[in-house]
C-alpha positions in Angstrom: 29.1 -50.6 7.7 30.4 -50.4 11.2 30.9 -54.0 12.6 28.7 -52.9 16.2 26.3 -51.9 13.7 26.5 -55.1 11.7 25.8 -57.3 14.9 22.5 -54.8 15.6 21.3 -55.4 12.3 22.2 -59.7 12.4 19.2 -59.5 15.4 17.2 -57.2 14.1 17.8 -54.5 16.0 18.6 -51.1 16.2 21.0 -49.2 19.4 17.8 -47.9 20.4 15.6 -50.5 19.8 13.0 -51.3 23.0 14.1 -54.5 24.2 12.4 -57.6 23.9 10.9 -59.4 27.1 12.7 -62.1 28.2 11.4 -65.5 28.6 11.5 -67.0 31.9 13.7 -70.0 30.9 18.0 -69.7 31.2 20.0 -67.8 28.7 23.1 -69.4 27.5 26.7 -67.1 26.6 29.3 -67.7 24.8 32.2 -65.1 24.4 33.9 -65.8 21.0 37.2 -63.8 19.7 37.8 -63.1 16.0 40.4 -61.4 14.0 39.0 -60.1 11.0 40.3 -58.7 7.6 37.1 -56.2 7.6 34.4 -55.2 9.6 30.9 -56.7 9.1 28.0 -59.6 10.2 25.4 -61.6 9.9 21.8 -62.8 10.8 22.3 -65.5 12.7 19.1 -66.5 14.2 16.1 -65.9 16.6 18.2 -68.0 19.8 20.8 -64.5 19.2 19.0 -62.5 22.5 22.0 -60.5 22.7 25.5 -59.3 21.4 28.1 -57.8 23.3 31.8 -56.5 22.3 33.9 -56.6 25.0 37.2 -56.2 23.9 39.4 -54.5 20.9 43.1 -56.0 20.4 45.7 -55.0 17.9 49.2 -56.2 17.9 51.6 -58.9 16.7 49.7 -62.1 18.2 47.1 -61.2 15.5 49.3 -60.5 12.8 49.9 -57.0 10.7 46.9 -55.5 9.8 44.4 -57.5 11.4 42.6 -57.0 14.5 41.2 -59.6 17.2 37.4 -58.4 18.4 35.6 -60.4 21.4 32.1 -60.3 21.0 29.7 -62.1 23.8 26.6 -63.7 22.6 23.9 -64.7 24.5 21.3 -67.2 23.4 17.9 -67.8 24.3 14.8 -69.6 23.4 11.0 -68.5 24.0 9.8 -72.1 24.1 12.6 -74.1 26.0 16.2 -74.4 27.8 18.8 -74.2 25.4 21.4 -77.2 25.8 25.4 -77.0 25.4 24.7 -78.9 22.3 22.3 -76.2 20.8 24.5 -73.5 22.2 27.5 -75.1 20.1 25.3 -75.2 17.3 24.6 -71.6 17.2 28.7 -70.8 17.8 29.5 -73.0 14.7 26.9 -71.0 13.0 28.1 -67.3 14.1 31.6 -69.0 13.3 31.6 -70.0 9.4 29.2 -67.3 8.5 31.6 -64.5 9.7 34.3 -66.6 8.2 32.8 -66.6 5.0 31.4 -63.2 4.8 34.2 -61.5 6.1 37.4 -63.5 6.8 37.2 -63.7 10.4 39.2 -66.5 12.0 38.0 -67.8 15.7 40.8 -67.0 17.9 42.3 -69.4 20.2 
């Protein structure tokens, strides 16, 4: 399965999905770089509002055969403000999941 489709299926989504409404409280983002051995995702939770790719690298910093893909995530809760602690939560989450599943190492 297609990695942009993985990330539609981890929030229950579809591309064409009707969005949801937001809630009037702040969303949190966090942009996150992998490089991955092979494409793929997982469900990480109802704070996941949104997923974004943003960027596509291939090239020696990443190593032969691997690719580095920067995803945005945006996080939000329906019944209060997210903190920098929650949001890092969430991250650590979205981290060791696609590490496990799929090899992907956050880039630094």
């Amino acid at each position: 399965m297609p990695f942009d489709d993985c990330l539609h299926e981890s929030v229950g989504t579809s591309a064409g999905s009707p969005r949801r409404a937001s809630p009037p409280l702040p969303a949190v983002k966090q942009d996150l770089a992998f490089v991955l051995l092979r494409e793929g995702r997982e469900a990480t939770g109802p704070e996941l509002r949104e997923i974004r790719f943003f960027d596509l690298y291939r090239g020696e910093q990443v190593g032969g055969g691997k690719k580095s893909v920067a995803l945005q995530e945006s996080f939000q809760s329906s019944e209060r403000t997210l903190s920098d602690a929650d949001a890092a939560e969430l991250r650590a989450r979205i981290v060791r999941v696609l590490g496990e599943r799929f090899g992907a190492e956050l880039r630094a």
